[in-house]
C-alpha positions as CSV (number, residue, x, y, z in Angstrom):
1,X,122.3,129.9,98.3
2,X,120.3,128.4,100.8
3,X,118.1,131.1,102.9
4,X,115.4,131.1,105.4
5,X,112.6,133.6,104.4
6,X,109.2,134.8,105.9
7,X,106.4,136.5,103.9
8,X,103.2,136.4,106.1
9,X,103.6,138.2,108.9
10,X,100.3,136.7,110.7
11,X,102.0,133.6,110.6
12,X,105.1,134.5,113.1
13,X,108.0,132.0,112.9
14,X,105.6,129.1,111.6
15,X,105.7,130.7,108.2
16,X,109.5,130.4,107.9
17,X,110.5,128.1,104.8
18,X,113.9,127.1,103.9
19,X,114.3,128.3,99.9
20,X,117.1,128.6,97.5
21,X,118.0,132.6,97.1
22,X,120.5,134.0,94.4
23,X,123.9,135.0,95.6
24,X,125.2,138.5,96.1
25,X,127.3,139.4,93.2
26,X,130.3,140.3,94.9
27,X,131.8,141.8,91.5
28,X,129.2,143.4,90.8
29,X,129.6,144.8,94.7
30,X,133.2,145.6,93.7
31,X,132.1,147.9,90.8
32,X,131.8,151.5,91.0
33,X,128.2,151.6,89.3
34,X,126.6,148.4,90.9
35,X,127.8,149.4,94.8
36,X,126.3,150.4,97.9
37,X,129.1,152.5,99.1
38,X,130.8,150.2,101.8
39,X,129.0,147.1,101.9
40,X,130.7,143.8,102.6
41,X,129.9,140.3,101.4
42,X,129.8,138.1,104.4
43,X,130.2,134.5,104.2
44,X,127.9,133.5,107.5
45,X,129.0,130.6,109.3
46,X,126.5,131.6,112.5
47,X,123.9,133.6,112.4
48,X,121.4,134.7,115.9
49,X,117.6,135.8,115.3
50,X,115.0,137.8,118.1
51,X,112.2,136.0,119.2
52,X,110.1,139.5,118.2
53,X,111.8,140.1,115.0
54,X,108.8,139.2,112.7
55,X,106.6,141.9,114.9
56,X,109.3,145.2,113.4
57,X,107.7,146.8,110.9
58,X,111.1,147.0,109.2
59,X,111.2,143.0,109.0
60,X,108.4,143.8,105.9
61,X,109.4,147.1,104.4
62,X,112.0,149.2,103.1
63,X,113.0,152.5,104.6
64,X,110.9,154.2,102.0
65,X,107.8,152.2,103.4
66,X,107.7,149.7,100.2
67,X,106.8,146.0,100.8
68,X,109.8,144.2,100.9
69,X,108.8,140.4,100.8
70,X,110.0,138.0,101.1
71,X,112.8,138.7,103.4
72,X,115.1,137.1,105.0
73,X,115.3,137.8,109.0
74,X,118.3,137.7,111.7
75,X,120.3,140.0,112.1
76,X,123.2,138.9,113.9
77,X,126.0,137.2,112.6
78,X,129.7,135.8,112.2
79,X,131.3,134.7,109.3
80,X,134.0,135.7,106.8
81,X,134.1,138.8,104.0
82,X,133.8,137.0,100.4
83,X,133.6,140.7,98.8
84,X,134.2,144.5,99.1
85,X,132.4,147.2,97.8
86,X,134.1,150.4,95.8
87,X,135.4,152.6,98.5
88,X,135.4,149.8,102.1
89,X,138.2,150.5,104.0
90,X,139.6,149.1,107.5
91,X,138.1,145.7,106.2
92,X,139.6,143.1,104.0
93,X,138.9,139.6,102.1
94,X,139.2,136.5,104.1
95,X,138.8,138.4,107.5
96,X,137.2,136.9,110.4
97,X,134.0,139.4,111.2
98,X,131.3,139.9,113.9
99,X,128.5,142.3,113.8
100,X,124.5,143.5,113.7
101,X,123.1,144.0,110.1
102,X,120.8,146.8,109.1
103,X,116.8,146.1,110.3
104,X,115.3,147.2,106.6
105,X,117.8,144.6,104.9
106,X,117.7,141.3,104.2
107,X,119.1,138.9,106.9
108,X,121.8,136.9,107.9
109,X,119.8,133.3,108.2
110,X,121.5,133.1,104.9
111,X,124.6,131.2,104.0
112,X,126.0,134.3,102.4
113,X,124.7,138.7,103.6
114,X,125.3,142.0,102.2
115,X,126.3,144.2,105.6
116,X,127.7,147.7,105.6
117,X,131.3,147.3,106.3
118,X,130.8,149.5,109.9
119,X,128.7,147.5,111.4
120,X,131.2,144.7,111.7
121,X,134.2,144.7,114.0
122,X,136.9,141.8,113.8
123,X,136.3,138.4,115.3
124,X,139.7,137.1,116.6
125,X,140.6,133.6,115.5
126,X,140.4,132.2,119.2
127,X,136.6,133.3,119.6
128,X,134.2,129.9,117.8
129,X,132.3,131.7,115.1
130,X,128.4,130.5,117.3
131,X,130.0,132.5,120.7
132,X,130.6,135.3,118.1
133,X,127.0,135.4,116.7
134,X,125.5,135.0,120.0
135,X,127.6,137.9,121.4
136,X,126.1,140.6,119.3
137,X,123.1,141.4,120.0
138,X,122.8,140.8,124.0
139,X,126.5,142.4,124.2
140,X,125.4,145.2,123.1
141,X,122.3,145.9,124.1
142,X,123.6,145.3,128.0
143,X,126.2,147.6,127.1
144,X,124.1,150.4,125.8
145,X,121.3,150.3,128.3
146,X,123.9,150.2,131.3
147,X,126.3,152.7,130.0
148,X,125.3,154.6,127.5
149,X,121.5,155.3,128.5
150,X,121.6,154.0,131.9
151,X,124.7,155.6,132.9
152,X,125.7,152.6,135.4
153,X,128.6,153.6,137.9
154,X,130.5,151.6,140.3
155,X,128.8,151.6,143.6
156,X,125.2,152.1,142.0
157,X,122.6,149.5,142.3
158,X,120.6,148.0,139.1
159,X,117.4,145.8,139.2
160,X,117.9,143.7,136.1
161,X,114.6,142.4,134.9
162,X,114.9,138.6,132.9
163,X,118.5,138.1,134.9
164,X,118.3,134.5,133.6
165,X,117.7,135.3,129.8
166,X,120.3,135.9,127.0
167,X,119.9,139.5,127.9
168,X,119.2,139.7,131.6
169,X,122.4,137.3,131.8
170,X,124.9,139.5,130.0
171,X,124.0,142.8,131.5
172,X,124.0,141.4,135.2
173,X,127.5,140.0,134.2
174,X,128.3,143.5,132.9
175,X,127.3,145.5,135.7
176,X,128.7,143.4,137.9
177,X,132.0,144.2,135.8
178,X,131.4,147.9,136.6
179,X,130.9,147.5,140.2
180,X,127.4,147.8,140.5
181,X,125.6,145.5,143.3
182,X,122.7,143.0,140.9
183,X,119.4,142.4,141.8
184,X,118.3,139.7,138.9
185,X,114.3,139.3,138.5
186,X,112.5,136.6,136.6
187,X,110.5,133.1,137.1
188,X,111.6,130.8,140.0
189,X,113.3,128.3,137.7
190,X,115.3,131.0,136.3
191,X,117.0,131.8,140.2
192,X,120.1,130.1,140.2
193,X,121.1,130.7,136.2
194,X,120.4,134.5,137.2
195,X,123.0,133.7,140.5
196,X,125.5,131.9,138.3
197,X,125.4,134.6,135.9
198,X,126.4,137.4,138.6
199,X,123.5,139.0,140.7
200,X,123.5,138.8,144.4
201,X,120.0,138.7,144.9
202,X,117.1,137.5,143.1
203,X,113.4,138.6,143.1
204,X,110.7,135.8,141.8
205,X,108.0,137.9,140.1
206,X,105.7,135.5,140.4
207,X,106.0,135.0,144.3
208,X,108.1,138.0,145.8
209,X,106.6,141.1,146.4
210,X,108.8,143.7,143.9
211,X,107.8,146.5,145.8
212,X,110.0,145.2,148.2
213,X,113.3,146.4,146.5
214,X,114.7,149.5,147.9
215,X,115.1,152.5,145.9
216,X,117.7,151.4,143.2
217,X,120.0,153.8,140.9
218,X,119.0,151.6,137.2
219,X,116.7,149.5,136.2
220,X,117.2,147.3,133.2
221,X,113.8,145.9,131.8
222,X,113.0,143.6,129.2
223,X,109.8,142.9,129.7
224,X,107.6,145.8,129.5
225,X,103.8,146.1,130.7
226,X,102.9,146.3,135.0
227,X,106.4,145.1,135.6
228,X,107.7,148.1,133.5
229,X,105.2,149.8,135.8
230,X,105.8,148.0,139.3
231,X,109.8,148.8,138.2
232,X,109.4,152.6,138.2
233,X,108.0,152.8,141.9
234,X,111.9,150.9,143.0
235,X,113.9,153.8,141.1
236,X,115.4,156.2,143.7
237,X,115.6,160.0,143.6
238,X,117.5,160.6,140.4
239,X,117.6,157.1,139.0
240,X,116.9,155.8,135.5
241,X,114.5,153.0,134.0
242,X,115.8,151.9,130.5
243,X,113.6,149.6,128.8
244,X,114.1,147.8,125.4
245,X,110.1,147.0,125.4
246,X,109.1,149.8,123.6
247,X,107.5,153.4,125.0
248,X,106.2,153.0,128.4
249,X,104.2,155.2,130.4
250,X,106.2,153.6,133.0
251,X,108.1,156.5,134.8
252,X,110.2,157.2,137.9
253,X,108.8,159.6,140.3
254,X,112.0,161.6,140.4
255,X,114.0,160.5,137.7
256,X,113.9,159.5,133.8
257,X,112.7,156.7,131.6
258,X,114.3,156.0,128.5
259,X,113.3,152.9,125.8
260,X,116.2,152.7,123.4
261,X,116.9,150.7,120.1
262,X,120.0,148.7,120.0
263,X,122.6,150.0,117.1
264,X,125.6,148.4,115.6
265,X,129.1,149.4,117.4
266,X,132.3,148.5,116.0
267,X,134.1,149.7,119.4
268,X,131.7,148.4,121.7
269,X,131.7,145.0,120.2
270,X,135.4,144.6,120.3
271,X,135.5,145.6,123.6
272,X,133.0,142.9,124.8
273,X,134.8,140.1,122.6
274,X,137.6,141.0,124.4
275,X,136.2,140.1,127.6
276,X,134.8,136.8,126.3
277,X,138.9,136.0,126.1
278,X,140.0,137.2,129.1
279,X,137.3,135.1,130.7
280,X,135.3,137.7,132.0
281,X,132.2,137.6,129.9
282,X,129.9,134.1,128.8
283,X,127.6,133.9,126.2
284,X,124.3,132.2,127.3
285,X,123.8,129.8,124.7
286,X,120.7,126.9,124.5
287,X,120.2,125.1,121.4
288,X,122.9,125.5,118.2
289,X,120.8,124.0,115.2
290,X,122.1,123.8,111.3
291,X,120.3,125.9,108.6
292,X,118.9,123.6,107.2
293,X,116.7,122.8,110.8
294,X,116.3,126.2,111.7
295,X,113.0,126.5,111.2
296,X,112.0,123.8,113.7
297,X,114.6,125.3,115.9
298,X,112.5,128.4,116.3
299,X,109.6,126.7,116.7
300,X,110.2,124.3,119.6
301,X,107.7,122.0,121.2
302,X,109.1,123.2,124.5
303,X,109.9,126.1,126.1
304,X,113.6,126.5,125.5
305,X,116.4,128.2,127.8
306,X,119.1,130.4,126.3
307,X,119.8,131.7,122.8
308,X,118.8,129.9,119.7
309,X,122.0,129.9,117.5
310,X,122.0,128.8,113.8
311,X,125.3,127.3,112.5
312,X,125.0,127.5,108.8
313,X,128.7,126.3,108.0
314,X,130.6,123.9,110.4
């Protein structure tokens, strides 16, 4: 099968090659000596990757610390189940899947991935395979920082930092969904794709004065660093800062910081798809590039709005 694979870290997304990988066996899947317990065999038809992937430590080793070059990144995908493994239930051949694949595995910027059958919910047949891939995970890392961590409520107020990126854009719309009033951040150029996606009001960190937000109940940060920082002075009595930048000595006078890793979610996932069809949710989606150009898709000349999606089958 065709496969993307990376092997030097130091060399970021410029060492990707496009290689010829063996297969998953899926009878040998389907066998009780030669199975991971509930693994699938996905056929990927789209498949997303994180611009920081290649910086995980779990992109180069096992979970038992071993080398694991050369792997295959992405871990988002949407495709159909080729194969079962002794013992899946609730999944079957021929299904239409969504999901998040396990960080210390190989990838889904293959044409065909080994996943663990819960980390996939069902892709209805009305939902294009590249909204499905670019669902995952923005969907549900909104979801998890709002709700789950951030413990959003209608009425509260959120400060959602990078309201114009494939993040920023589906929590605001999410929170706005909940009730909450939106105050998107980012760059100037990024003002009205952070209005169109749902907030009401939009601070220009290069030019506005952040410290001029009033005391908000959540704030959602991608970015990290003095803005992290900067954020923590906004949060009122009580409130939250959730960051998916990584520990922060960022922290709320009177309230709680938490930095979170996104995890797979079978419910979660087929609640947001849900929303895509009822028209409530959007994906934010920039370029959609074949396998066999991914590489140069994820190394662009230009910067690049919106998330990079890789069709590997029509």
């Amino acid at each position: 099968m065709k496969a993307i694979i990376v092997t030097d870290q130091a060399a970021g997304t410029a060492g990707m090659k496009l290689v010829e990988r063996p297969e998953p066996q899926g009878a040998a899947l389907a066998s009780l000596s030669g199975a991971n317990y509930g693994d699938v065999v996905v056929q990927v038809h789209a498949s997303g990757f994180t611009g920081d992937e290649l910086a995980w430590p779990s992109t180069w080793i096992d979970r038992l610390g071993r080398d694991r070059t050369p792997s295959i990144p992405g871990h988002e995908l949407a495709g159909v189940i080729t194969a079962l493994s002794y013992g899946t239930t609730g999944l079957s051949v021929g299904q239409r899947v969504f999901g998040l694949t396990d960080w210390t595995r190989d990838g889904t910027l293959a044409e065909y991935v080994v996943v663990e059958a819960r980390n996939l919910a069902a892709l209805p047949g009305d939902v294009d395979f590249t909204v499905g891939a670019a669902l995952v995970m923005p969907g549900l890392t909104a979801w998890q920082g709002l709700f789950e961590h951030g413990r959003l409520c209608a009425g509260q107020s959120v400060l959602v930092h990078g309201a114009a990126g494939v993040v920023g854009s589906m929590a605001t719309q999410l929170a706005r969904q909940a009730g909450a009033y939106v105050i998107g951040t980012g760059r100037a150029a990024g003002r009205q794709t952070a209005l169109d996606f749902g907030a009401q009001e939009f601070v220009d960190l290069d030019n506005d004065a952040l410290e001029d937000v009033g005391g908000v109940h959540l704030v959602f940060d991608v970015l990290g660093g003095d803005i992290a920082k900067r954020s923590a002075r906004a949060v009122r009595a009580g409130g939250t800062l959730v960051t998916i930048a990584g520990p922060t000595e960022a922290r709320p006078a009177d309230g709680r910081t938490i930095d979170f890793v996104v995890e797979a979610n079978r419910a979660q996932l087929s609640e947001i798809v849900q929303r895509v069809r009822d028209g409530r949710l959007r994906t934010n989606i920039g370029t959609v590039a074949t396998l066999d150009d991914a590489v140069a898709a994820f190394n662009p000349t230009e910067r690049r709005p919106g998330k990079t999606i890789i069709r590997v089958r029509p």
